[in-house]
C-alpha positions as CSV (number, residue, x, y, z in Angstrom):
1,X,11.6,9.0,-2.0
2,X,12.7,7.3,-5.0
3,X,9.8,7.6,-7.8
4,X,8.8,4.2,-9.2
5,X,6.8,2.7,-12.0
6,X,3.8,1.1,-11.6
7,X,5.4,-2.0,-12.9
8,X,8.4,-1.9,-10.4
9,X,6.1,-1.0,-7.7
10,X,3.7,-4.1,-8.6
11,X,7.1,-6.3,-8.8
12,X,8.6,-5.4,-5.5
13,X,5.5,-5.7,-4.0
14,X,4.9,-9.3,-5.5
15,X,8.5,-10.3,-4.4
16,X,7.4,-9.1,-0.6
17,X,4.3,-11.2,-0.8
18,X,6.6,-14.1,-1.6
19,X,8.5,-13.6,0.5
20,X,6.1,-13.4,3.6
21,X,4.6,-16.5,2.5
22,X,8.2,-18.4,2.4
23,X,8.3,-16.5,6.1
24,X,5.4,-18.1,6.9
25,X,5.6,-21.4,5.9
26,X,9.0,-21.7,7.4
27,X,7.6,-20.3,10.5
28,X,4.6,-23.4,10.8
29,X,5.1,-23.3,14.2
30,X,3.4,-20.0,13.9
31,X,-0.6,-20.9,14.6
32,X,-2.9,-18.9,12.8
33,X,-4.7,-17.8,16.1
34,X,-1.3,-16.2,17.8
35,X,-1.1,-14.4,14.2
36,X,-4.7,-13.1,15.1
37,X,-4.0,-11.9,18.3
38,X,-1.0,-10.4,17.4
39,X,-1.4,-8.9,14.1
40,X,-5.0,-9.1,13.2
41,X,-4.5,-11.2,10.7
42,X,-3.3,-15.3,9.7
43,X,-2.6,-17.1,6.6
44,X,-6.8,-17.6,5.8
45,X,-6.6,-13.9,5.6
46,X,-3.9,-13.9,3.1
47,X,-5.7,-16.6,1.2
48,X,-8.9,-14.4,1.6
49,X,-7.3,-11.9,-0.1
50,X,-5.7,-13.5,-2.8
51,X,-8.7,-14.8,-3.7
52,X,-10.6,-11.7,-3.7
53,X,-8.0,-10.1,-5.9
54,X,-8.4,-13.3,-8.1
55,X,-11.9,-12.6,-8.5
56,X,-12.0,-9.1,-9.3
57,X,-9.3,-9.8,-12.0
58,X,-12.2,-12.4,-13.1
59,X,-10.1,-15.0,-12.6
60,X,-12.4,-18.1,-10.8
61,X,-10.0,-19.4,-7.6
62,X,-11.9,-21.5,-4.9
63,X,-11.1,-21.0,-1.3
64,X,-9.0,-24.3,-1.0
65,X,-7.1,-23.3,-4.3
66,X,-6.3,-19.8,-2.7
67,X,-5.4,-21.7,0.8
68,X,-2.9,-24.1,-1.4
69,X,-1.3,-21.2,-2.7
70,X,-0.7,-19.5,0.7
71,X,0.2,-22.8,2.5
72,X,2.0,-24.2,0.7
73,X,0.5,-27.6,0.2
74,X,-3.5,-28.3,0.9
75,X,-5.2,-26.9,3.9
76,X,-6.1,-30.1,5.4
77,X,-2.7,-31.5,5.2
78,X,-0.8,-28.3,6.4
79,X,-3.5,-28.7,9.7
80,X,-2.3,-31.9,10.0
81,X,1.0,-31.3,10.4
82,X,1.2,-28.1,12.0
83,X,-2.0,-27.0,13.4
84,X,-2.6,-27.4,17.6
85,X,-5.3,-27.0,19.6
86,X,-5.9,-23.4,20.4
87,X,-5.3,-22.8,24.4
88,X,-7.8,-21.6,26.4
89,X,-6.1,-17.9,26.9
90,X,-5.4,-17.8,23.0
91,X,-9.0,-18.2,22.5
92,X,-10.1,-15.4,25.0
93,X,-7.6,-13.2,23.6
94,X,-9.0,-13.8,20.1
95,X,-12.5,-13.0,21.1
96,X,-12.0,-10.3,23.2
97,X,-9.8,-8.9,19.8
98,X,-12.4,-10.1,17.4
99,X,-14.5,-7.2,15.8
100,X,-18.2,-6.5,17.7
101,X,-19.3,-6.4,13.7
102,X,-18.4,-9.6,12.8
């Protein structure tokens, strides 16, 4: 495997992140529930996680600034436009998925 710095590591890995979220809001027809049920994980997730990284650089990001930056364009507007009602079988399969712990 080709040996990388931590600086080229941290870059490519950036430009994959951007690239997911381009993916993503390209793909809008995409719910957050199917991404659930699928992979375990949806764009809140993502946002989740940018914020948390956010916060332990110390750098203060609310939830709807970390959301904005995932989506694209505020929460509430992306729902808006793109979010459905979750069918009766996607919300089975996302608590029968769901983790006992949480």
């Amino acid at each position: 495997m080709t040996e990388l710095t931590d600086t080229q590591r941290q870059a490519y890995e950036a430009a994959a992140f951007r690239r997911l979220l381009t993916h993503l809001r390209e793909r809008s027809d995409v719910q957050n529930i199917d991404l659930m049920n699928l992979a375990g994980f949806c764009r809140n997730c993502l946002s989740n996680w940018y914020r948390d990284a956010a916060e332990a650089d110390g750098a203060a990001l609310s939830k709807d600034e970390a959301r904005e930056i995932v989506y694209g364009m505020p929460y509430a507007e992306w729902q808006a436009k793109h979010q459905s009602e979750a069918s009766a079988s996607q919300k089975a399969a996302f608590e029968a998925a769901r983790p006992k712990d949480h």
